[in-house]
C-alpha positions in Angstrom: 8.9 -4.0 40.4 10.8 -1.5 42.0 8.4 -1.6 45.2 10.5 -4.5 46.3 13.3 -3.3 46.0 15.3 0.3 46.4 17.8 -0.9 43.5 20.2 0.6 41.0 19.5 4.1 39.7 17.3 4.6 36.9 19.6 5.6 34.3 22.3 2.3 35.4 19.1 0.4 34.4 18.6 2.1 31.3 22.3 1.9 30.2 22.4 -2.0 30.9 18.9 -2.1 28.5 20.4 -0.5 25.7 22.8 -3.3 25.2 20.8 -6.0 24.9 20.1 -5.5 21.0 23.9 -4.6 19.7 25.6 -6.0 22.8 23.9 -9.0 24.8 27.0 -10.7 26.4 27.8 -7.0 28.0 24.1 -6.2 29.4 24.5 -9.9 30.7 27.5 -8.7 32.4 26.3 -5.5 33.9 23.2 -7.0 35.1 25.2 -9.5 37.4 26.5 -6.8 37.8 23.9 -5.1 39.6 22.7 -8.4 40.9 25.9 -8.7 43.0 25.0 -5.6 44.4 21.0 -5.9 44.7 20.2 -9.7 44.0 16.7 -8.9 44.5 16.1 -6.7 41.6 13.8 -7.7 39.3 15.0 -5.0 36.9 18.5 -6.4 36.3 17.5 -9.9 36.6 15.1 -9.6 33.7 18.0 -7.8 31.6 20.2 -10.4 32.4 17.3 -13.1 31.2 16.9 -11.7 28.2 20.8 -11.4 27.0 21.3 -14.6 28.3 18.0 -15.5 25.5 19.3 -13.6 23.1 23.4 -15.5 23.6 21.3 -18.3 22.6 20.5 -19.8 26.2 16.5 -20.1 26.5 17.3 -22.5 29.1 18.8 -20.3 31.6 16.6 -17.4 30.7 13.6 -19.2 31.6 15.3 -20.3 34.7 15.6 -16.4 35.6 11.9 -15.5 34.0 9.5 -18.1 35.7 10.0 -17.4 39.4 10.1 -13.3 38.0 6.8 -13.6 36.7 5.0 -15.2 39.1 6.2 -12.7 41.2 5.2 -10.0 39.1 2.4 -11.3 36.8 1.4 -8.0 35.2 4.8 -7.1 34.2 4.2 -7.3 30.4 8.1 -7.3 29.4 8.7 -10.1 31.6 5.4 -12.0 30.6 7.4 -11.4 26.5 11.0 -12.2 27.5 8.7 -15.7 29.0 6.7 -15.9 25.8 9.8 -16.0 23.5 11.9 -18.5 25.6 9.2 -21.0 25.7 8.6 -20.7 22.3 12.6 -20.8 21.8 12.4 -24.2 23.5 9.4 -25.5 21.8 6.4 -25.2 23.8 4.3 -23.3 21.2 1.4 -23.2 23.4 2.8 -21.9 26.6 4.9 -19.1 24.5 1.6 -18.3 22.6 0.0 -17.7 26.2 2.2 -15.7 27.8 3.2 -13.5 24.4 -1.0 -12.8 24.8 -0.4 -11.7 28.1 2.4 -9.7 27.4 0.2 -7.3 24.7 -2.9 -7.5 27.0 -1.1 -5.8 29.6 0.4 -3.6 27.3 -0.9 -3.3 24.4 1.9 -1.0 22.7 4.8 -3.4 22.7 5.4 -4.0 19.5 8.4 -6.1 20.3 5.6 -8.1 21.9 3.3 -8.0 18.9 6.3 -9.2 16.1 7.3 -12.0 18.9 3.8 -13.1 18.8 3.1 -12.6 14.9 6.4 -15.0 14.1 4.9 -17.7 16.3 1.1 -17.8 15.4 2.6 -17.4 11.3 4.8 -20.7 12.5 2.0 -22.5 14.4 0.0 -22.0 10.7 -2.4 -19.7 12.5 -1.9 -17.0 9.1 -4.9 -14.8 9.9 -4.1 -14.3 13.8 -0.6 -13.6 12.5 -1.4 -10.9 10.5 -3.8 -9.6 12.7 -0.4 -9.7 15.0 1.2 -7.8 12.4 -0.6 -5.1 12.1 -0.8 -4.3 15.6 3.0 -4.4 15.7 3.1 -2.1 13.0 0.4 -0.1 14.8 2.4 0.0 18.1 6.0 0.3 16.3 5.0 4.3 15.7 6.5 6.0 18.6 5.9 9.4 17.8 3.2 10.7 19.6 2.1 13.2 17.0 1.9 10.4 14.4 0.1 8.3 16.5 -3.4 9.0 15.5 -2.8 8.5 11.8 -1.0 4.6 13.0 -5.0 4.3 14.8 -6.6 5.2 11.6 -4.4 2.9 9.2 -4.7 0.0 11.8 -8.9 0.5 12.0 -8.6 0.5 8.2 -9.4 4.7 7.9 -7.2 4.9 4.9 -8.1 8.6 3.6 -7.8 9.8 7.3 -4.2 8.8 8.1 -3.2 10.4 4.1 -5.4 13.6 5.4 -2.9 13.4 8.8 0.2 12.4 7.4 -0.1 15.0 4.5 -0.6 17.8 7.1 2.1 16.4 9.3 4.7 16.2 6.3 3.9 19.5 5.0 5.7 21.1 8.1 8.1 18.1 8.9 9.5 17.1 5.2 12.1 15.5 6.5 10.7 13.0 8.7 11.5 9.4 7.8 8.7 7.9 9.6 5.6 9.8 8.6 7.0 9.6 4.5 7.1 6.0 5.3 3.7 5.5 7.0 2.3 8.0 3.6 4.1 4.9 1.6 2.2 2.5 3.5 -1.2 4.5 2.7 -0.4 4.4 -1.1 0.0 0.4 -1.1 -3.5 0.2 0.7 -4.7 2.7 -2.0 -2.9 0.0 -4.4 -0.9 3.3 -5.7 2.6 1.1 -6.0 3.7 3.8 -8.0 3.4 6.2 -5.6 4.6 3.9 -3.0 8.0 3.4 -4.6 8.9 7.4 -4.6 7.9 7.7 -0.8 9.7 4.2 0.2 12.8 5.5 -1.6 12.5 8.8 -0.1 12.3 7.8 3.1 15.4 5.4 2.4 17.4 8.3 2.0 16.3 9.5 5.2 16.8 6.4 7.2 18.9 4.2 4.9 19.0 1.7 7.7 15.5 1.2 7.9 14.1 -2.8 7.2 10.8 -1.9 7.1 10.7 0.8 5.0 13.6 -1.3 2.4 10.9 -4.5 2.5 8.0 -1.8 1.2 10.5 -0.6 -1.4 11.1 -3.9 -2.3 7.5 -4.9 -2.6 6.2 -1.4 -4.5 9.1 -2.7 -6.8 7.9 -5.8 -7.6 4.2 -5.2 -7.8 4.9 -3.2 -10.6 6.9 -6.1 -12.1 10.1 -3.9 -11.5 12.0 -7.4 -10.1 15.4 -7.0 -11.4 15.3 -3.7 -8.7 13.2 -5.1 -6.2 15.6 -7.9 -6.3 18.5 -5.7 -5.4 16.6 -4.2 -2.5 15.0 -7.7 -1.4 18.7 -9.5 -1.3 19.8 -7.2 0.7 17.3 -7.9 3.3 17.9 -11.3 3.3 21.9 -11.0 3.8 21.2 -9.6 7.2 18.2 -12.1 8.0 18.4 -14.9 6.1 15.9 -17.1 7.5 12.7 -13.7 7.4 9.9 -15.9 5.9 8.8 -12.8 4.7 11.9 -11.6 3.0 12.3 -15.2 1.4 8.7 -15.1 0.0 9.1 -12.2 -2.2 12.6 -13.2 -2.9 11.2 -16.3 -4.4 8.5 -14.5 -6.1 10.8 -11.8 -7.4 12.6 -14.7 -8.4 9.7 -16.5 -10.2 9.5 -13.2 -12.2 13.1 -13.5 -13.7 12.3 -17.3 -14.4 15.0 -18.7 -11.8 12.9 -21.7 -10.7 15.2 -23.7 -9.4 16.3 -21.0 -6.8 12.9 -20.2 -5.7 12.1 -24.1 -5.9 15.3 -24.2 -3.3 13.8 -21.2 -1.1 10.4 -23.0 -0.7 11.9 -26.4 0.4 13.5 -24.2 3.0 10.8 -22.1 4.2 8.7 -25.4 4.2 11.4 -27.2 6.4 11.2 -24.2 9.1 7.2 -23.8 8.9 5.7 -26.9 7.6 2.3 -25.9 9.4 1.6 -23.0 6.5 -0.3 -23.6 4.3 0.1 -20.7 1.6 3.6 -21.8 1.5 3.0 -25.6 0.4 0.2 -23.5 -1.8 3.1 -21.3 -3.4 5.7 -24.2 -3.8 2.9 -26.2 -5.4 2.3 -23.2 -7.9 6.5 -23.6 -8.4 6.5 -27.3 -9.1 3.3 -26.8 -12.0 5.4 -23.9 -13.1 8.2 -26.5 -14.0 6.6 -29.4 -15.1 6.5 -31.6 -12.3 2.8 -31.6 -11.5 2.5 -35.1 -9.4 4.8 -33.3 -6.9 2.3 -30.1 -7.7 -0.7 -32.4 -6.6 1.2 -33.8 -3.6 2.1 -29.9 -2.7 -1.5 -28.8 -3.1 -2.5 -31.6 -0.9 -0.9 -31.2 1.8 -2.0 -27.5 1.6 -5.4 -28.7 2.2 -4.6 -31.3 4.9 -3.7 -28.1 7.0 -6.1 -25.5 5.4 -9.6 -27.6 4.3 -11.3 -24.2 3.3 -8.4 -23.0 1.0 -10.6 -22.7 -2.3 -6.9 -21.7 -4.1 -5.6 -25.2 -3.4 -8.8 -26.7 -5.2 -8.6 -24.3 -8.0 -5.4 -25.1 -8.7 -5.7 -29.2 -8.5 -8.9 -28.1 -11.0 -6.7 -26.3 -12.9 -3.8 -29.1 -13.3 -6.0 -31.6 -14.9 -4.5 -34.7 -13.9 -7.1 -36.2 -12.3 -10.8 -35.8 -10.5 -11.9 -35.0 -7.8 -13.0 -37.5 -5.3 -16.5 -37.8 -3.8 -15.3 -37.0 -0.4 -13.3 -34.0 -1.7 -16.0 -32.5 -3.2 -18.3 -33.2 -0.2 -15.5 -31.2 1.7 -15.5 -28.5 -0.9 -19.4 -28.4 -0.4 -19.2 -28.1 3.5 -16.4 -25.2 3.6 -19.2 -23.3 0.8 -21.7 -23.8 3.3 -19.6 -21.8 6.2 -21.6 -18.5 6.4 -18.1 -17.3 7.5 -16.1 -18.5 4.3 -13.6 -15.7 2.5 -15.0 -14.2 -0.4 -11.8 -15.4 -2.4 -12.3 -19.1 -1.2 -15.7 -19.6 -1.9 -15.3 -17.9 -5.1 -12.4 -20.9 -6.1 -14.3 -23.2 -4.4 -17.4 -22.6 -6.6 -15.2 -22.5 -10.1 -13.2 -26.0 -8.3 -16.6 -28.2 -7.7 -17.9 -26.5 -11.3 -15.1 -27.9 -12.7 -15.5 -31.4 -10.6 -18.8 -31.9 -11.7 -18.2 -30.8 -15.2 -15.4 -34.0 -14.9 -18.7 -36.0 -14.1 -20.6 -34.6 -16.9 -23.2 -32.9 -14.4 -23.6 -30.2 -16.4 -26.4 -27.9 -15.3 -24.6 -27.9 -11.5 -21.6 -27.3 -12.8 -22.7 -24.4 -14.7 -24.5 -22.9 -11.7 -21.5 -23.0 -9.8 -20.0 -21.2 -12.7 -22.3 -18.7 -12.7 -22.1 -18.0 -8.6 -18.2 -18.0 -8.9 -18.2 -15.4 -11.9 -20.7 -13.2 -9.6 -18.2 -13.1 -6.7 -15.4 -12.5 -8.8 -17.5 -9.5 -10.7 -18.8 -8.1 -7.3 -14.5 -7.8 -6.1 -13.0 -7.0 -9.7 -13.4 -3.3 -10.3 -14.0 -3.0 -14.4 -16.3 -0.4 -16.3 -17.7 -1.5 -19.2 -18.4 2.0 -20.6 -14.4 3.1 -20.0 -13.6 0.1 -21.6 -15.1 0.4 -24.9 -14.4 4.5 -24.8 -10.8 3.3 -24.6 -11.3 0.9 -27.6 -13.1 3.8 -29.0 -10.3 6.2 -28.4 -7.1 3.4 -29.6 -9.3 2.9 -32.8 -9.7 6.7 -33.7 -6.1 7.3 -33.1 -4.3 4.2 -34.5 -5.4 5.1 -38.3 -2.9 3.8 -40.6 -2.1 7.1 -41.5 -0.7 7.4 -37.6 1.3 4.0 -38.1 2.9 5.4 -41.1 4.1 8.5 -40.0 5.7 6.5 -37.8 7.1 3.9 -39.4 10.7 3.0 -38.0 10.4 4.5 -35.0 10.4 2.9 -31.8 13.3 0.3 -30.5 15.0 -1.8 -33.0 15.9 -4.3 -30.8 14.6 -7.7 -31.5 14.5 -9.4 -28.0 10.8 -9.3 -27.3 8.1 -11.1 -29.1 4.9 -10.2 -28.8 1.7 -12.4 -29.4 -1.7 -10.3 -29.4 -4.7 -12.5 -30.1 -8.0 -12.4 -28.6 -9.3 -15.4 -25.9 -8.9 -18.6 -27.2 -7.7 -17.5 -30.5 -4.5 -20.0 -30.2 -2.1 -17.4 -29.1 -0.7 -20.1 -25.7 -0.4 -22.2 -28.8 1.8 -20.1 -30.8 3.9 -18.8 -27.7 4.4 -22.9 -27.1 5.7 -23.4 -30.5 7.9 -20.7 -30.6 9.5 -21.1 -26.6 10.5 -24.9 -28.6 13.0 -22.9 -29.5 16.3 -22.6 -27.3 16.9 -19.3 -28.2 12.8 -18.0 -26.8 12.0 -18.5 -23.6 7.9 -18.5 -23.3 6.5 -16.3 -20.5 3.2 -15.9 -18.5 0.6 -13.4 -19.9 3.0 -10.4 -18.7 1.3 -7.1 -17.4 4.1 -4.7 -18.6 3.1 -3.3 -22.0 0.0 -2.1 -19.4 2.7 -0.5 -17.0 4.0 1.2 -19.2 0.8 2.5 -21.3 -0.4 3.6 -17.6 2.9 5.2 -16.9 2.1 7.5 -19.6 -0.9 9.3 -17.7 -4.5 9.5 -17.8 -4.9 10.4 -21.4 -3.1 7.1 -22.9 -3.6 6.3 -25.7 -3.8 9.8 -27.1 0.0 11.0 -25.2 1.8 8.6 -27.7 0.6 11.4 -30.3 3.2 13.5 -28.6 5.9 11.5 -28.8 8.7 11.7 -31.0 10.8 9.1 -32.5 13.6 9.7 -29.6 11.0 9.4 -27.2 9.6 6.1 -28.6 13.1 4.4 -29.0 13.8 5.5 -25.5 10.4 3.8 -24.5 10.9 0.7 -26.3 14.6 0.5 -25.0 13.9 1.2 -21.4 11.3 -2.1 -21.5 13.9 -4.0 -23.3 16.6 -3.4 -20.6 14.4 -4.6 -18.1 14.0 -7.9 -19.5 16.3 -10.7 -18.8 18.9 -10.9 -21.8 17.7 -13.3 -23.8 14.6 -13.1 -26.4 11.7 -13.1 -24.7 7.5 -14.5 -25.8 4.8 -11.5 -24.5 1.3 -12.6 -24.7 
């Protein structure tokens, strides 16, 4: 660009930049400006595009941009300020183009990458927009020497970047970024545990950090932590209130605490700005089951699959509602996305327990089984379970919970009464007993909750034999510190 033109100094330039994100209406001034003084400089006049985008004037920023990018058409900032003004005005495809050309001709603008994530994720395109995503995260890393380990978590080398970053943070233990991007390797690693320290940690070295507060937020709640994840997640959304992504896991933090109304609310919203996304009409669909109204559930699910045909979740969960069959043409559909050699191992495993479940409707019994059978073989190849732990656990419980244990005991523990909780084996009527008792106004009935689990695993590797170490104080403060976490009335654990 500045081939064209001798121009402002560098460092005028540079100032007039740094005001566009705190300050647009001031870089807009300063770049006229410098256009007064140099109307020919494309430097100024794509500052002054962009403030003039960001007052909330696409109009006049495209005005500025097109004639600027034909004259410089391998300008990748101009070819993003382009991308986001067409899409600010509508024109999905032409923004989509010129955000593409933006990261082709440089492919570490991650302002470029988030711009172009947002739109695909709006245009329904999910998979492109997380692919968009994670270059955005990839590119976002600025520090040379923590580049290579922001390669090897983008290529999926997850035990190389904790290798790098470990080295790195043994002689920088300070730095935010690297204790964040070791976070990041711990969620791959499904390690939310671990994740929550380092998110927090690096909170307290960059308080003002989105990114790393949304990972907090998320460690938090896949731990079923939701009444903290909901502290950090609100937050989030008071500064952005329309993120998709920070309304999703507010509604499902949400969904946690039983407020279905709210997250019922959040949905309709989310759905009004992207009604092209599938796994949203998916998730309010799950929401309207969740509270009973299921004919709105179907309608939900339905559309999902108008926009997503090879969503084997949607299917599953119209199986799952039992309100009606499936239609000949809908499982003919079902049978053409299984035929896709291309097909995600999590659709065509739904897709297989959906038409097993459509054809068991029909009384086709020996297909149905089958697809049974090839469902349950998918789902075994992606679950990790070991038999052999397994029954050494049982093994172990039954050796140490003698009723000589339980009576040394006796009285221990948390004398609260708030939770209630049902053990039974499969289909041994427990989902009936946890019905009969949520009749109650007092009980509210709960999904099969995951915490006694949490907490057992939160005792180390040698559960169940630590509780042997534990003294009545310990046990009450155990039993108290679950019963705090819960909302404050009683509560149905199955």
């Amino acid at each position: 660009m500045a081939s064209m033109t001798k121009g402002a100094p560098a460092s005028t330039i540079e100032r007039a930049a740094a005001l566009l994100a705190r300050d647009p209406a001031r870089a807009g001034r300063e770049a006229e400006a410098l256009l007064k003084a140099d109307p020919r400089d494309p430097r100024a006049a794509l500052i002054l595009a962009s403030a003039r985008r960001r007052l909330g004037d696409p109009r006049a920023a495209l005005a500025i941009l097109v004639p600027l990018a034909r004259a410089f058409p391998k300008a990748a900032n101009t070819q993003y300020e382009l991308g986001v003004a067409l899409a600010d005005l509508g024109d999905a495809a032409a923004g989509l183009a010129a955000l593409r050309q933006a990261v082709s001709l440089n492919r570490d603008l991650p302002d470029a990458w988030r711009a172009l994530g947002d739109l695909l994720f709006r245009e329904g395109q999910a998979a492109a927009a997380e692919a968009a995503f994670a270059e955005h995260r990839r590119a976002a890393v600025l520090d040379p020497a923590l580049k290579p380990a922001a390669e090897a978590l983008f290529r999926g080398e997850v035990t190389a970047a904790e290798q790098m970053l470990r080295g790195h943070l043994l002689a920088n233990l300070t730095d935010a970024s690297a204790t964040r991007m070791l976070a990041e390797v711990y969620v791959r690693q499904s390690r939310h545990g671990d994740a929550e320290v380092l998110f927090a940690r690096s909170l307290e070295l960059d308080p003002d950090h989105d990114g790393a507060r949304f990972g907090y937020a998320d460690a938090l709640f896949k731990q079923q932590k939701a009444t903290q994840a909901l502290a950090q997640i609100e937050a989030l959304v008071a500064g952005a209130p329309r993120d998709p992504a920070y309304l999703n896991l507010l509604a499902a933090c949400l969904a946690l605490v039983g407020d279905d109304d709210r997250v019922i609310a959040i949905f309709e919203g989310l759905l009004a700005d992207y009604p092209k996304q599938p796994r949203l009409w998916l998730n309010y669909g799950h929401t309207l089951r969740a509270v009973g109204r299921r004919d709105d559930a179907v309608a939900a699910y339905k559309r999902c699959l108008a926009l997503a045909p090879d969503l084997g979740d949607a299917y599953w969960s119209l199986a799952n509602l039992k309100v009606a069959s499936f239609t000949e043409a809908e499982e003919a559909t079902m049978r053409a996305a299984l035929a896709k050699p291309d097909l995600a191992i999590d659709d065509r495993l739904h897709l297989h327990y959906a038409l097993g479940k459509a054809l068991e409707d029909r009384k086709a019994f020996e297909p149905s089984f089958q697809h049974y059978v090839e469902g349950a073989a998918l789902r075994r190849a992606t679950t990790p379970y070991d038999a052999e732990a397994t029954t050494a656990h049982m093994r172990r419980s039954k050796a140490l919970f003698s009723a000589e244990f339980l009576a040394d005991r006796q009285g221990q523990g948390s004398t609260a009464d708030a939770p209630i909780f049902i053990l039974g084996l499969p289909r041994s009527g427990s989902t009936l007993i946890e019905q009969i008792l949520a009749s109650h106004s007092a009980v509210e009935g709960t999904m099969e909750l995951p915490d006694i689990g949490i907490i057992a695993r939160g005792l180390g590797p040698t559960y169940p034999q630590a509780l042997a170490e534990l003294d009545g104080a310990a046990l009450r403060a155990l039993g108290d510190g679950y019963i705090a976490s819960t909302r404050p009335h009683r509560k149905l654990g199955r």
